[in-house]
C-alpha positions as CSV (number, residue, x, y, z in Angstrom):
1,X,-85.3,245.9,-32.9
2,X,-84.1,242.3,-33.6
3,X,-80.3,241.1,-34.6
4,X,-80.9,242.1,-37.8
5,X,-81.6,245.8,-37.4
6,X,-78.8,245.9,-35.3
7,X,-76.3,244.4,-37.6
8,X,-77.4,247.9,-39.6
9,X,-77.7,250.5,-36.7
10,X,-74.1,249.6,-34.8
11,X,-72.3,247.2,-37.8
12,X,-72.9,247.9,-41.2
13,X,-75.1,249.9,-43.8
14,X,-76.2,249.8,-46.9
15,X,-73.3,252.4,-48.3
16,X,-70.8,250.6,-46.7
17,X,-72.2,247.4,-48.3
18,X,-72.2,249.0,-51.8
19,X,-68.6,250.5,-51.1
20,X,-67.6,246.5,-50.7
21,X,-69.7,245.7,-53.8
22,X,-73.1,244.8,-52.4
23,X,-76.1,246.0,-54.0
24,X,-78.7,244.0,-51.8
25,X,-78.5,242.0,-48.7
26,X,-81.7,240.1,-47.6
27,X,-81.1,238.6,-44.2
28,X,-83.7,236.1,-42.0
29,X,-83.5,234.7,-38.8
30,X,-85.2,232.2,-36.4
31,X,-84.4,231.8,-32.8
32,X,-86.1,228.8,-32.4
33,X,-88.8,227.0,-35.6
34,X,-91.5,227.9,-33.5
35,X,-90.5,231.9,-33.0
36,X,-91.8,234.6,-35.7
37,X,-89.3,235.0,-38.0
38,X,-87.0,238.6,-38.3
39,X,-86.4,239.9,-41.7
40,X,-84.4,242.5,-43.3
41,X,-82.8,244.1,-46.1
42,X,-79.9,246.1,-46.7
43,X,-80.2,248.0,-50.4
44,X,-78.6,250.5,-52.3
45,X,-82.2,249.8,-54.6
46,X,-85.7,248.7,-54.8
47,X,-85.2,245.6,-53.1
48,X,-87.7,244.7,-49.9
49,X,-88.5,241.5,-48.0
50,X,-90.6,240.2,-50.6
51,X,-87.4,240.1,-53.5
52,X,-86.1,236.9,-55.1
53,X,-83.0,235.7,-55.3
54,X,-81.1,232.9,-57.2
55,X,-80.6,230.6,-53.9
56,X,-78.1,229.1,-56.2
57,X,-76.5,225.5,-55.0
58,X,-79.4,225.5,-52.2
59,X,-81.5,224.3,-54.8
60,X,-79.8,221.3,-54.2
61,X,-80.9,221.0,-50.2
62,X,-84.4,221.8,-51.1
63,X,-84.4,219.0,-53.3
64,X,-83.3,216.7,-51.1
65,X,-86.1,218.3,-49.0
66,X,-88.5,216.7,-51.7
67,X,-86.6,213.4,-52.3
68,X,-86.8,212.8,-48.1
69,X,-90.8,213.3,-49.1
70,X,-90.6,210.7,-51.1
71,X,-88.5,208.7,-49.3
72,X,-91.5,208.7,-46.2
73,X,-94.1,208.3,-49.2
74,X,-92.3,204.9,-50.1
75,X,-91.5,206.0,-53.8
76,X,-88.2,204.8,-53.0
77,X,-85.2,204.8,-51.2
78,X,-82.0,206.2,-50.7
79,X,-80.6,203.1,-51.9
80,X,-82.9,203.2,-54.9
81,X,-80.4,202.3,-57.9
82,X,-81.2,205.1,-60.7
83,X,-80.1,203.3,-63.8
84,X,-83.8,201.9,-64.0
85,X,-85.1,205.8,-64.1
86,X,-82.5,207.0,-66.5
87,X,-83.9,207.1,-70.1
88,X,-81.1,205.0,-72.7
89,X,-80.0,208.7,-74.3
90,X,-79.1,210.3,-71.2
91,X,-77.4,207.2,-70.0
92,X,-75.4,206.6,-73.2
93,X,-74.1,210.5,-73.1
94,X,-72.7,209.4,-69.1
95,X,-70.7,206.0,-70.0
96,X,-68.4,204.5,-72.3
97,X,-66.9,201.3,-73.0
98,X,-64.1,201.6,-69.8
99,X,-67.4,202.9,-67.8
100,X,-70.6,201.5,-68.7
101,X,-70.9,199.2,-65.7
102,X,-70.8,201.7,-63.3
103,X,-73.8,203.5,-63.8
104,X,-75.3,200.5,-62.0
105,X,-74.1,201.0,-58.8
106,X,-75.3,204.6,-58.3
107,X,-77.6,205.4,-55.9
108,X,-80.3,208.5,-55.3
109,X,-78.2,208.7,-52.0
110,X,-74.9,208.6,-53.6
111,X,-76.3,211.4,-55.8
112,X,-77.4,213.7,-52.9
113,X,-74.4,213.2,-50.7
114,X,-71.7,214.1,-54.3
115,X,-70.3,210.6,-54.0
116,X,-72.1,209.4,-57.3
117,X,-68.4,209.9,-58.8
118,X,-69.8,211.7,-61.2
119,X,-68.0,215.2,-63.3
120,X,-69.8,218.5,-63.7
121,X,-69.0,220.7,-60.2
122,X,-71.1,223.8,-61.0
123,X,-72.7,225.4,-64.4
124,X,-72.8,229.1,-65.3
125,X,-76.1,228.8,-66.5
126,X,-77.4,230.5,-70.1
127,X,-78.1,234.2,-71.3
128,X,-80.4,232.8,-74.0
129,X,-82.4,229.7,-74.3
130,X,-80.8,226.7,-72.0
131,X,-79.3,223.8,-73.6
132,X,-81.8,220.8,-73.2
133,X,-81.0,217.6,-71.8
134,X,-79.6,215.5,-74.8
135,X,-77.1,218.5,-75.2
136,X,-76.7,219.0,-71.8
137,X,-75.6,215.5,-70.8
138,X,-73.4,215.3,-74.1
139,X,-71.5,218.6,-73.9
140,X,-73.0,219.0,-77.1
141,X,-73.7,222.5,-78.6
142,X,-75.5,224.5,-76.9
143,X,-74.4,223.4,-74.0
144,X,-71.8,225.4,-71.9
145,X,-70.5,222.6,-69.8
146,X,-68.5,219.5,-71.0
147,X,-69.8,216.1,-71.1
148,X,-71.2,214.3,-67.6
149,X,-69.4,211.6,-67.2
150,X,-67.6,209.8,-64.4
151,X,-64.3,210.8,-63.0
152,X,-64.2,208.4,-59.7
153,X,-65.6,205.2,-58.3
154,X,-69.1,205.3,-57.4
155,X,-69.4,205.4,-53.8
156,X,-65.7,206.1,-53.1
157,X,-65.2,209.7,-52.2
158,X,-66.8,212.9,-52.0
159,X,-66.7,214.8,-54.9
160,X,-69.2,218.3,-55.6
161,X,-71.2,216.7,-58.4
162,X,-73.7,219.4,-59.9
163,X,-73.5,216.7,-62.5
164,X,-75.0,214.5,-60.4
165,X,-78.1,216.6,-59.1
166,X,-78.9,217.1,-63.0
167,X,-79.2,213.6,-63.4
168,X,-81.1,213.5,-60.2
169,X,-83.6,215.8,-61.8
170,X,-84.0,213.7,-64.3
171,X,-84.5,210.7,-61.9
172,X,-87.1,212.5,-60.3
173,X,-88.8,213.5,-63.5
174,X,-89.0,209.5,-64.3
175,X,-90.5,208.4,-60.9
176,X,-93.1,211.1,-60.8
177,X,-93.9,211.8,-63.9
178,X,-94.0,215.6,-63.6
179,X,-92.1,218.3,-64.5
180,X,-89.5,219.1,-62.0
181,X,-90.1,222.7,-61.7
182,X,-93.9,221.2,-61.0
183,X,-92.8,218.7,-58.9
184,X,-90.8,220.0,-56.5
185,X,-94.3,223.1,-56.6
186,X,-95.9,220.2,-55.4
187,X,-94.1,218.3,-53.0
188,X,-92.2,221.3,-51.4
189,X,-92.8,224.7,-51.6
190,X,-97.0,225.0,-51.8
191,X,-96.7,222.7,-48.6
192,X,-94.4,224.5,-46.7
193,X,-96.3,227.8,-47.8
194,X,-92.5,229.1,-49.5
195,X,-94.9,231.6,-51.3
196,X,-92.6,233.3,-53.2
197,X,-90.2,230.4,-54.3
198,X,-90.0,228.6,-57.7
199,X,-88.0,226.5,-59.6
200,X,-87.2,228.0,-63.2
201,X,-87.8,231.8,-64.4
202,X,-89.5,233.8,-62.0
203,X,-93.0,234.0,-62.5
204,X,-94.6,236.3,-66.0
205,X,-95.2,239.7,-65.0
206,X,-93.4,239.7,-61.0
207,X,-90.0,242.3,-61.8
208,X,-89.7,241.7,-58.2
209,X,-86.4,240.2,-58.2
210,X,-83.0,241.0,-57.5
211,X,-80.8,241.3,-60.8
212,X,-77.0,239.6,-60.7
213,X,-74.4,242.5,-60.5
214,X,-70.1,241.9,-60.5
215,X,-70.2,244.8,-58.0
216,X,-72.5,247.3,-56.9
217,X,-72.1,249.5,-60.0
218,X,-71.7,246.7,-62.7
219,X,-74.4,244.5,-63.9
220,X,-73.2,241.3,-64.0
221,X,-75.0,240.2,-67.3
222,X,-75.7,241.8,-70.5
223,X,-78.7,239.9,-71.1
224,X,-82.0,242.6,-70.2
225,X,-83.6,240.3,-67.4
226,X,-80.4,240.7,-65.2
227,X,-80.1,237.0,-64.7
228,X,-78.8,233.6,-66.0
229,X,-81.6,231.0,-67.1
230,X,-81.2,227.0,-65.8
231,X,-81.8,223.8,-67.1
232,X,-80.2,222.1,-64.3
233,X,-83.0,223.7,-61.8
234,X,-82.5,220.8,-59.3
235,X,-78.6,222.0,-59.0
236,X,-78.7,225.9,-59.2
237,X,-82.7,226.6,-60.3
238,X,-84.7,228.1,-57.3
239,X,-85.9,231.7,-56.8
240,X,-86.7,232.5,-53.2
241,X,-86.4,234.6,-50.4
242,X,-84.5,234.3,-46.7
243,X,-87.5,233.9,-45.4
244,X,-88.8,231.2,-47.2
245,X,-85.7,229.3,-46.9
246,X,-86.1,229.2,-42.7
247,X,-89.3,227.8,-43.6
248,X,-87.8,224.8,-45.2
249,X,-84.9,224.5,-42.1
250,X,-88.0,225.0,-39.3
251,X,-90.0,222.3,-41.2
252,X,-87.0,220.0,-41.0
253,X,-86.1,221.3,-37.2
254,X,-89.7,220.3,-36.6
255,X,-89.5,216.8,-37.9
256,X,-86.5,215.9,-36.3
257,X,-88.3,216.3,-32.7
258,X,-92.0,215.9,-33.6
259,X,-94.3,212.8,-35.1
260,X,-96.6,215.4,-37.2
261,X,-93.6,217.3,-38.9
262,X,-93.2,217.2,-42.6
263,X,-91.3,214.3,-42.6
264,X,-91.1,211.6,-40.3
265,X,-88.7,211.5,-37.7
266,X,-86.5,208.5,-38.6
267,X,-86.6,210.2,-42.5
268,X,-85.9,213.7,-41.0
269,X,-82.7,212.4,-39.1
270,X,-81.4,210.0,-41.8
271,X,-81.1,212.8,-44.3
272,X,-79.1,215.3,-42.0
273,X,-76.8,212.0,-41.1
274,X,-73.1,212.0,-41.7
275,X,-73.4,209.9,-44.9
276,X,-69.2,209.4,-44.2
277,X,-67.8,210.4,-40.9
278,X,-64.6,209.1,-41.8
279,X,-63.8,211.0,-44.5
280,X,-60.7,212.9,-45.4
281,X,-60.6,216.5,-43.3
282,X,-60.9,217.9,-47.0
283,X,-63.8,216.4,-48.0
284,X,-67.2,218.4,-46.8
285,X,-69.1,216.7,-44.4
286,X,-72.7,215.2,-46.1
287,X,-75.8,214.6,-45.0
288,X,-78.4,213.8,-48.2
289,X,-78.1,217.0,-50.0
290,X,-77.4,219.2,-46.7
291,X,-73.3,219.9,-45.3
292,X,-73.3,219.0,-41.6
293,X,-71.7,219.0,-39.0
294,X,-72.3,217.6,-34.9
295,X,-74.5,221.0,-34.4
296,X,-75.4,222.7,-37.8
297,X,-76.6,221.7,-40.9
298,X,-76.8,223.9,-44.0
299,X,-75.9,224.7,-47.8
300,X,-73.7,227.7,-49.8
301,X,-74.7,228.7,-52.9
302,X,-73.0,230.7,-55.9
303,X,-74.6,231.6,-59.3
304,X,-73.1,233.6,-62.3
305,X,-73.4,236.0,-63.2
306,X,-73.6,237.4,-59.5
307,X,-75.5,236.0,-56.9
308,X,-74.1,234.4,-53.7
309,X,-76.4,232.6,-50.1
310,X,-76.5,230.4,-47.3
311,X,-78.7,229.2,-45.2
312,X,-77.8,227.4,-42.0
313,X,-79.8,225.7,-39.0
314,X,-79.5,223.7,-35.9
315,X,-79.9,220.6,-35.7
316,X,-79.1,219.1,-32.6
317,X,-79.4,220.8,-28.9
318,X,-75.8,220.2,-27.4
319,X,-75.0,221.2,-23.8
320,X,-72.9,223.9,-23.5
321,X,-71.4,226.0,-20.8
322,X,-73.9,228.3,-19.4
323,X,-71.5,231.6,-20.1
324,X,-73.0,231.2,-23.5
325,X,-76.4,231.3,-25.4
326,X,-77.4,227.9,-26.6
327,X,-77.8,228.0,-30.7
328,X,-80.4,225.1,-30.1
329,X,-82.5,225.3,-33.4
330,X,-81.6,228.8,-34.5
331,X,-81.9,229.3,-38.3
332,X,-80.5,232.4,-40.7
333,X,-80.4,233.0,-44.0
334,X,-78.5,235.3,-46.2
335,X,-79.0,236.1,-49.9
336,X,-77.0,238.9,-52.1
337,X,-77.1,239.3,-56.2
338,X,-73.4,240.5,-55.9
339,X,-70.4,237.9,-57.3
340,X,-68.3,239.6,-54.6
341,X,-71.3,238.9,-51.9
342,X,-69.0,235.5,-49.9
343,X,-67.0,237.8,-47.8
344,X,-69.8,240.1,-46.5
345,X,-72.3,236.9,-45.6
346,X,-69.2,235.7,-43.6
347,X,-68.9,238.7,-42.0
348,X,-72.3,239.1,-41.4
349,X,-72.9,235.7,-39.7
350,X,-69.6,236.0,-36.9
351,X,-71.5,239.0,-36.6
352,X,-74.5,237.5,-36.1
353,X,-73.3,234.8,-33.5
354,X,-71.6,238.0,-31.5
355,X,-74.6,239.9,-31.3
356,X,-76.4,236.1,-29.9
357,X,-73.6,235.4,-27.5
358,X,-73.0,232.3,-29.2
359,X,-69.8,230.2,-29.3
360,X,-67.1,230.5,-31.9
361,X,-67.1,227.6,-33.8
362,X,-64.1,226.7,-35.9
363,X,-66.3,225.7,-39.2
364,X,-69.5,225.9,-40.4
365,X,-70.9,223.4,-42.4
366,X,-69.8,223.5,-46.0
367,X,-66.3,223.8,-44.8
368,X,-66.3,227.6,-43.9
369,X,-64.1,228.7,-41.8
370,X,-64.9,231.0,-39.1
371,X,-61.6,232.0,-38.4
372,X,-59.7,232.9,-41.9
373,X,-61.7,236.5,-42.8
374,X,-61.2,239.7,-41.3
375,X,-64.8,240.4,-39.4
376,X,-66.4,243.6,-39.4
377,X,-65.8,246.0,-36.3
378,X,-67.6,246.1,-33.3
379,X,-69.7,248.9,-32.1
380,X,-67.7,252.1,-31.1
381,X,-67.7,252.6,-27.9
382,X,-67.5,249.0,-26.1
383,X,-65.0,248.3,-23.6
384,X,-63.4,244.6,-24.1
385,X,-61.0,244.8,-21.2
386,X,-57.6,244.9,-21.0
387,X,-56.4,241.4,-21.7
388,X,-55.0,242.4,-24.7
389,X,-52.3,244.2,-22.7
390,X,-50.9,241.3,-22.3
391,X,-50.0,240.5,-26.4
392,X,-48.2,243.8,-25.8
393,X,-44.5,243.4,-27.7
394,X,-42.6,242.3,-30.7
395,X,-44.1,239.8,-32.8
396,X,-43.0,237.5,-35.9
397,X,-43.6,234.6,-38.4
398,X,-40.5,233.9,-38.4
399,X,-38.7,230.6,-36.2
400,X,-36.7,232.0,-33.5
401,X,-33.7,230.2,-32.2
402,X,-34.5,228.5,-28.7
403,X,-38.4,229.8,-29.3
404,X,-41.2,228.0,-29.7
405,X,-40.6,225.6,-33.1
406,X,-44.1,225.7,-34.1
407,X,-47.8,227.1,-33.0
408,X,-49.8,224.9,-31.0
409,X,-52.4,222.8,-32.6
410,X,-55.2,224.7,-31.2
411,X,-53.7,227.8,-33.0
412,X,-54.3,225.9,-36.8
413,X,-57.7,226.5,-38.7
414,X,-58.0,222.7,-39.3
415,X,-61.7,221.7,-38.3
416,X,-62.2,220.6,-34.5
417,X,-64.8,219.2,-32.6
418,X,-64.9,221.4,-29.9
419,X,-65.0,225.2,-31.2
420,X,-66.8,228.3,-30.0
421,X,-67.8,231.4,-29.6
422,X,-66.7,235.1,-27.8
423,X,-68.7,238.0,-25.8
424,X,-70.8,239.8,-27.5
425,X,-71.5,243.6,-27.8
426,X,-74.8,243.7,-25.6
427,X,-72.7,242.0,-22.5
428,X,-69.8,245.1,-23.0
429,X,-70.2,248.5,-20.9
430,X,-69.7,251.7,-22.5
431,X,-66.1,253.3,-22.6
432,X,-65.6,257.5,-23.4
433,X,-63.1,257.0,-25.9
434,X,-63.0,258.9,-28.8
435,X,-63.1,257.1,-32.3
436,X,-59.6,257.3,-33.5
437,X,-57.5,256.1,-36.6
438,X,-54.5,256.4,-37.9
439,X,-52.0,257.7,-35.4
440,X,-48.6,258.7,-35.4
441,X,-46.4,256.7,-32.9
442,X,-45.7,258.7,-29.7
443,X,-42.7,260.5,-29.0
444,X,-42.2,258.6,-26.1
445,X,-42.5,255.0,-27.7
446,X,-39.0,253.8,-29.4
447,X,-39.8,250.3,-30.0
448,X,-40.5,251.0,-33.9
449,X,-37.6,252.2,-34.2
450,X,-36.1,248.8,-33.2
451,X,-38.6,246.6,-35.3
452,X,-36.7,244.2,-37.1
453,X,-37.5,242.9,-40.8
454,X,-40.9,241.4,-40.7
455,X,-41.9,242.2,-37.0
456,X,-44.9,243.3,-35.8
457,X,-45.8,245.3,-32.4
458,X,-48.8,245.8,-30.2
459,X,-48.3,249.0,-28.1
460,X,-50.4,251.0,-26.2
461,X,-51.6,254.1,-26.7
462,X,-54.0,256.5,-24.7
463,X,-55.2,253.4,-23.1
464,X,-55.8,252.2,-26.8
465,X,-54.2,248.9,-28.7
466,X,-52.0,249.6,-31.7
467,X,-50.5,248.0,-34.2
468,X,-47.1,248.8,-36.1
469,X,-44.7,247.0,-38.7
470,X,-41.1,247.1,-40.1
471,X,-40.9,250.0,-42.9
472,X,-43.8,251.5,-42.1
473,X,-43.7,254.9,-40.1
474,X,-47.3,255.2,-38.3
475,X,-48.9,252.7,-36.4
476,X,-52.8,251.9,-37.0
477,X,-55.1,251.5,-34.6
478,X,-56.8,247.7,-33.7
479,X,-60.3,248.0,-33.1
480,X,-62.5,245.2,-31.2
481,X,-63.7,242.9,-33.9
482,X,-67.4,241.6,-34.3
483,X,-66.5,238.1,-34.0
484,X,-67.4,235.7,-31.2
485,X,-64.0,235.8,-29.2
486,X,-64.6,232.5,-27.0
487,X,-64.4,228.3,-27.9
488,X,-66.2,225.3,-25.9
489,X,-62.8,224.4,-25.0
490,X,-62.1,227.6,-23.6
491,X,-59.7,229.0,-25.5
492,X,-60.0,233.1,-26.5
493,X,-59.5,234.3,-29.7
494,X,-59.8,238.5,-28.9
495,X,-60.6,239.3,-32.6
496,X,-59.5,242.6,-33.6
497,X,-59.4,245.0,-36.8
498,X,-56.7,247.2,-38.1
499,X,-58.6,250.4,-38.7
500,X,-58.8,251.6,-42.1
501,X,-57.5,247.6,-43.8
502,X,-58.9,244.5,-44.5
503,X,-56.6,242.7,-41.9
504,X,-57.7,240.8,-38.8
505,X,-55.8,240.5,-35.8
506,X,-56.6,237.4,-33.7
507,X,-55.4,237.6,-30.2
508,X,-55.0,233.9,-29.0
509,X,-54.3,232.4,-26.0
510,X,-55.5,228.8,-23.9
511,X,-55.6,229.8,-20.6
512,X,-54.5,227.7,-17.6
513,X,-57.9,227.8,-15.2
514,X,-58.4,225.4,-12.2
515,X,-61.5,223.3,-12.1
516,X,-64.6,224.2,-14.2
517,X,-64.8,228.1,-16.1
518,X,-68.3,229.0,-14.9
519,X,-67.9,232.6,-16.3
520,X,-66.2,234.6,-19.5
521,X,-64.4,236.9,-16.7
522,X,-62.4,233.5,-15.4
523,X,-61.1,233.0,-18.7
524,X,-60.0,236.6,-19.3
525,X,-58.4,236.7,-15.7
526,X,-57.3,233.4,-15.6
527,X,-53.1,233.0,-16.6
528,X,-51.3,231.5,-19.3
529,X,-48.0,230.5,-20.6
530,X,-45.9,232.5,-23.2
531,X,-46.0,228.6,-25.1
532,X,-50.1,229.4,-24.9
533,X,-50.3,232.3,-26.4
534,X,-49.7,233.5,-30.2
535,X,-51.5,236.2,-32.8
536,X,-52.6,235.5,-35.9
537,X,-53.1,237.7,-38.9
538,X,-55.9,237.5,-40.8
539,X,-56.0,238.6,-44.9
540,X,-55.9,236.7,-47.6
541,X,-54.3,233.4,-45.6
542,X,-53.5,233.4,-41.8
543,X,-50.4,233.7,-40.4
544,X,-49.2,232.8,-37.0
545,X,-46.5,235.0,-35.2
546,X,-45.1,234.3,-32.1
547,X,-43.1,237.1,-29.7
548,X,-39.7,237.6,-30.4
């Protein structure tokens, strides 16, 4: 059936998606740039695998697609200084006395990477007719964004610059001499075959896209084509499908190990370089245009009135441990016309790597956490062991006297280099339990009545893990989590959900194994100390409790 499918037999349906908010989900995936590509859509509507959605701020990676194009065609460089392709209007709107000899130091790669040090993070785009450049750069009516202009030093820090794509478009319109919406036709998307992507409006007479909705019920816009209209294309402008996107990451997958890819090796592996490895742990990690990190590369994206993406890829085969399945050059796209859509693509993805066996990563590029989201629940029916036995007791956030001062580093959600990933529902045997919720606490179990302010337990029950908490009378089942439960480093994060909440429960220990872990039944035998082990509880923030 493909990952896909599965995520909608034994995970999640399209009523469930609609009862979080979701109208649509359109979902792609590539094992490898070479393998057929697996599509499918999740809808409460009309929508099939040949929709359109807003890709949003992934506009911005296909651009850089186009400016790495013309980087290998010699039409310039990243270095390339842009006040020479800026025309006087547009650069007179940027600059003022304190600023006007800045403009001279940015670069098309300072642009691409948001280190231009230009204003401007994101724009909600326009019911009616778009505001044109002169207004646009200004802040000038009608424009619905203030004046571009430059907050930091060019070249000094990261800072999200839609701003700075916008002028980008503009720079691109200068060297070319073409439209950009014809441009990047052109240079990108006819040559990659991306069918059924455009920069702009879709195209005259095609109702086949996906219209922007707040939640599922509620259309996000008033305005009758269900969508905000762009003049900053280059930033938030392209219409496109999942599948069309993994074209673009298996063109760049391609280049990066072949000499007749789209772009030339040494081009293909300068753009998806860390333009500032030193940065602060806040900033996101940049490539030209693209987040990165040491074994993904890929792009977010968020339009009003209600349409939220991401696309990722590999971009480097790293060696891991043989327990699990290599990423190598996998790709996946999401795309949902929901403002609420962030938390279900998150979802989806941990997913995703569960159902591939694949590590569990601490952070995605564009600083997404892997860790700080309650996942969906697993399959019923799989048997994840026992080793949560062992979390069984009184647990708290608060500092104990003569207990552990503080959680171990390796408990934090700061990013790390060495993350990954937990077993996945295809390895787990079958267990006869019936599905059960909410249950009242056994006669025979006291400890609630012994919980002190703010403690949690984990109890058994019927050979089932539970959860209870001060002040509240019935305890809640914790069901396995669909969320890779294994790091590189070896560490196990048993991912659970309350039933019936939005609250994650993260089992977490580092366990203490002699020589090399060949095998994910090593770890779970394998001991620990009480100073190695702590939950956290995922909602809204994480918090880390340690037994009392």
């Amino acid at each position: 059936m493909g990952v896909l499918k599965d995520l909608e037999t034994f995970v999640v349906n399209a009523a469930q998606l609609r009862e979080a908010g979701i109208p649509s989900v359109s979902m792609a995936f590539l094992d490898d740039p070479l393998s057929p590509v697996q599509h499918h859509v999740m809808s409460s509507g009309a929508e099939n695998a040949e929709t359109v959605y807003q890709a949003c701020s992934i506009s911005k990676a296909i651009t850089a697609l186009a400016v790495a194009k013309l980087v290998d065609q010699g039409r310039l460089s990243y270095d390339t200084k842009i006040i020479e392709h800026i025309p006087p209007p547009i650069a007179e709107s940027i600059v003022d006395d304190k600023t006007e000899h800045l403009l001279q130091h940015v670069t098309v790669g300072m642009l691409l990477s948001h280190r231009s040090g230009l204003s401007q993070h994101g724009f909600p785009g326009y019911v009616g007719e778009p505001a044109k450049y002169p207004e646009l750069f200004s802040g000038k009516p009608p424009s619905n964004t203030p004046r571009i202009r430059f907050t930091s030093l060019p070249g000094s820090q990261y800072s999200y610059s839609g701003g700075g794509f916008t002028l980008l478009q503009v720079v691109l319109e200068h060297i070319t001499w073409t439209p950009f919406a014809d441009f990047m036709q052109e240079t990108v998307l006819i040559p990659l075959g991306m069918s059924r992507s455009r920069y702009g409006d879709p195209i005259s007479g095609d109702n086949n896209y996906a219209r922007a909705y707040s939640t599922a019920y509620t259309p996000g816009t008033s305005s009758s084509r269900g969508y905000h209209r762009f003049t900053e294309l280059a930033a938030a402008g392209l219409w496109t499908t999942p599948s069309d996107l993994l074209k673009a990451t298996a063109a760049i997958q391609r280049s990066l190990y072949s000499q007749n890819g789209f772009l030339s090796p040494k081009t293909a592996r300068k753009m998806l370089t860390l333009v500032a490895p030193n940065d602060a742990p806040s900033a996101r990690p940049m490539g030209m245009g693209w987040a990165m990190d040491r074994t993904f590369f890929g792009h977010t994206g968020q339009n009003e009135p209600g349409y939220t993406c991401y696309v990722l890829g590999g971009h480097r085969i790293n060696e891991i441990p043989p327990i699990f399945n290599n990423p190598r050059l996998m790709s996946l796209a999401i795309m949902t016309n929901s403002a609420l859509g962030w938390p279900t693509i998150k979802k989806l993805v941990a997913a995703i790597f569960t159902f591939r066996v694949w590590p569990l990563y601490d952070t995605l590029p564009a600083n997404w956490n892997m860790t700080d989201f309650p996942p969906y629940t697993a399959p019923e029916g799989l048997n994840t062991g026992d080793k949560w036995k062992d979390f069984v007791g009184h647990w708290t956030s608060k500092k104990i006297p003569g207990s552990y001062s503080s959680p171990p580093t390796t408990a934090t959600t700061t990013t790390t280099t060495s993350s990954a990933s937990p077993p996945n529902p295809q390895q787990l045997q079958q267990q006869q339990h019936s599905p059960a919720g909410t249950v009242d606490t056994p006669s025979h179990l006291t400890s609630l009545l012994t919980l002190h302010d703010g403690e949690w337990e984990i109890f058994e029950d019927n050979g089932l893990p539970m959860l209870a908490f001060d002040g509240v009378d019935q305890a809640m089942r914790l069901r396995p989590g669909a969320s890779p439960w294994f790091r590189l480093n070896g560490r196990v994060d048993m991912a659970f959900v309350v039933d019936g909440l939005e609250l994650g429960v993260r089992m977490c220990f580092q366990p203490k194994v002699q020589g090399e872990w060949r095998d994910l039944q090593s770890l779970m035998q394998a001991t620990q100390n009480e100073d190695d082990m702590w939950i956290e509880l995922v909602q809204d923030a994480v918090t880390v409790l340690r037994r009392v």
